[in-house]
C-alpha positions in Angstrom: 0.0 0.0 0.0 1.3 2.9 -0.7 1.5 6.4 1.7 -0.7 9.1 0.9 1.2 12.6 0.0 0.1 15.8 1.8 -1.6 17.0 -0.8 -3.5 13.9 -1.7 -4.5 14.2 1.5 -5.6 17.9 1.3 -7.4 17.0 -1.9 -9.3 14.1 0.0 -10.5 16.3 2.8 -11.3 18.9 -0.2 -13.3 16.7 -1.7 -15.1 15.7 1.7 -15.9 18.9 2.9 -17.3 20.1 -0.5 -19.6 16.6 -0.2 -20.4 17.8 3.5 -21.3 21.3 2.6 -23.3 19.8 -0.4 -25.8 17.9 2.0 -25.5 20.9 4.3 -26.7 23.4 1.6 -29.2 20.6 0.6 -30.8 20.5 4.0 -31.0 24.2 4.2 -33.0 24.6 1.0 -34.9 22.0 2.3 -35.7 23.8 5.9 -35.9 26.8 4.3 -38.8 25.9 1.9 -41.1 24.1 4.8 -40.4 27.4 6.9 -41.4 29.4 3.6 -44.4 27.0 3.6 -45.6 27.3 7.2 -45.2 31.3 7.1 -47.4 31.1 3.8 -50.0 29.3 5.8 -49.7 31.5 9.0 -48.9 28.0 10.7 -46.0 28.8 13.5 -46.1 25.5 15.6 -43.1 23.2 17.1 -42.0 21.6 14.0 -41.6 25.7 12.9 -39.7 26.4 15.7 -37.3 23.1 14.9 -37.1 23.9 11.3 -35.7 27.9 12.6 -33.4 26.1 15.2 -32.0 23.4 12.9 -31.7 26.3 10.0 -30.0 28.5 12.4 -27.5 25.3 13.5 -27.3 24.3 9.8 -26.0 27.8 8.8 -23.2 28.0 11.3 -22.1 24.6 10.3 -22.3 25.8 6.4 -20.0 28.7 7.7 -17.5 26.3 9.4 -17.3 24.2 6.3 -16.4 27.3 4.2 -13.8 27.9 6.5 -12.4 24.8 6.3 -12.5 24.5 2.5 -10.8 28.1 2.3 -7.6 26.7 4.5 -7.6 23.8 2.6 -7.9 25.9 -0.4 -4.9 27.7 0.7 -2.4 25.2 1.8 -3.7 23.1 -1.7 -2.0 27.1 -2.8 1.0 26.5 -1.5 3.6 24.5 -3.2 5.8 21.6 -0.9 8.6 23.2 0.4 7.4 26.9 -0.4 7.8 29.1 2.3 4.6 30.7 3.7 4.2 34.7 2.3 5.8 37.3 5.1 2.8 39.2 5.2 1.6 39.7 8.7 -1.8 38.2 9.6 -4.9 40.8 10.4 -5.7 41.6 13.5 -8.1 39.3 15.5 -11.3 41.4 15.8 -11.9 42.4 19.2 -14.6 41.5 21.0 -16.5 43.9 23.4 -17.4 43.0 26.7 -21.1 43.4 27.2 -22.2 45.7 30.0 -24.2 44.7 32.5 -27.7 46.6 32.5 -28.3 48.4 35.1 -31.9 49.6 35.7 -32.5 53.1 36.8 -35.6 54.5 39.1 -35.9 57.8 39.2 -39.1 59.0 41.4 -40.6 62.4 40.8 -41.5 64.4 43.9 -44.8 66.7 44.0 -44.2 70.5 44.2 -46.2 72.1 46.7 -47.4 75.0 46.2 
């Protein structure tokens, strides 16, 4: 048997992840149509609510897989032995710390007069 080269390998997982993000996409036209149906027919019950929260789960996944494909994309870019390009990385994007709300009672006092 013979060993399988880095890039055959980056092709295989290529080729899986575009097969992956071909049944994702698939499911998500499907969700999206039976959502499309039940809004048409003013019918918002569980299997609504699953459909949105499977959607919503499908469409992170889809993200991930893109990703994925992009960095395999990129190292398929690279040739063996080719040193990676000097360029310095972006910035990670920060992240703000959400506040905590704070709820404010203000009481109005009565003038007398």
């Amino acid at each position: 048997m013979s060993e399988m080269t880095q890039e055959d390998a980056l092709r295989l997982a290529d080729e899986l992840v575009g097969q992956r993000l071909k049944e994702t996409e698939a499911r998500c036209r499907l969700l999206a149509q039976f959502i499309g149906d039940c809004d048409r027919a003013g019918s918002h019950n569980a299997a609504w609510s699953d459909a949105l929260r499977e959607l919503d789960s499908l469409h992170r996944r889809r993200s991930g897989l893109m990703h994925r494909r992009d960095l395999i994309q990129e190292a398929l870019d690279c040739s063996v032995g080719e040193p990676p390009t000097n360029t310095p990385l972006p910035a990670p994007p920060t992240r703000t710390v959400p506040q905590p709300q704070r709820q404010v009672q203000i009481q109005a006092r009565r003038h007398r007069s």
